[in-house]
N, C-alpha and C positions, 0 to 999 in steps of 0.2 A: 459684277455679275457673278452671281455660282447658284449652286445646283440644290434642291430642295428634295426631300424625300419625304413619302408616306403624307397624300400624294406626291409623286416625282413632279418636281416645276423647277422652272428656272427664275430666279429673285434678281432684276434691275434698279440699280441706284442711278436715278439720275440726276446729278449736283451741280452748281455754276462752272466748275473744270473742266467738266463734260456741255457744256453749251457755248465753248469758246471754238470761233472759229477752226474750221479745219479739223474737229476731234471725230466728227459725224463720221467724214468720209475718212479718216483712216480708221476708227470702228467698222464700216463698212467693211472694208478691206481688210483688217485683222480677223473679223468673223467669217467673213467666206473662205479666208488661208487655213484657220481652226479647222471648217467645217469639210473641206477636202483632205484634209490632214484625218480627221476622226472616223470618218467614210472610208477611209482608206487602210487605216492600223485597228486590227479588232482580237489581236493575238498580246496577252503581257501588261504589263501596269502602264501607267502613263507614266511617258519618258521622266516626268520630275519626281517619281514616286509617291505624288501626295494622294491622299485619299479623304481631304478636307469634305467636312460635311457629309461625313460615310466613314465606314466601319469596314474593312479591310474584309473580304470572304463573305460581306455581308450581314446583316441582323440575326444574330444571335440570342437567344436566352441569355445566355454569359455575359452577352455585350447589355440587354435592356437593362439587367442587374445591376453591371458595373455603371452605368450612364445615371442611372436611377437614383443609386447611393451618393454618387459625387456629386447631381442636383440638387439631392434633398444636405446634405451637408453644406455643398454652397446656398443654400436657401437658408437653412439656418442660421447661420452664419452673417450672415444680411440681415436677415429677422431679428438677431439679436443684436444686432447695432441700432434697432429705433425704438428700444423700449429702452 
């Protein structure tokens, strides 16, 4: 699971690991624990520091730039392995 932007959504995979018994109900219960945990802390970064799937301060010009050129280089770059 993680978190999608521009629209903001949330993205679920769900794979045979995840349909073996017992995975449901401690999903169940790891997402309710998250979600009183996140209700609750709304000051400061997430305790892990990560900001996967996001741009730290938010979208920036500087950041669409910097996102943009490393795209189009990794595109390239691919592109030019099938010709």
């Amino acid at each position: 699971m993680n978190g999608q932007q521009y629209p903001d959504a949330i993205h679920m995979a769900v794979t045979r690991p995840q349909s073996q018994e017992g995975v449901v109900e401690r999903f169940t219960t790891d997402l309710a624990d998250a979600v009183d945990y996140a209700a609750g802390e709304h000051d400061g970064p997430p305790k892990s520091g990560a900001i996967y799937g996001g741009v730290a301060g938010g979208m920036t010009d500087e950041a669409d730039e910097f996102i943009r050129a490393i795209m189009a280089d990794m595109m390239d770059k691919h592109q030019g392995l099938l010709l």
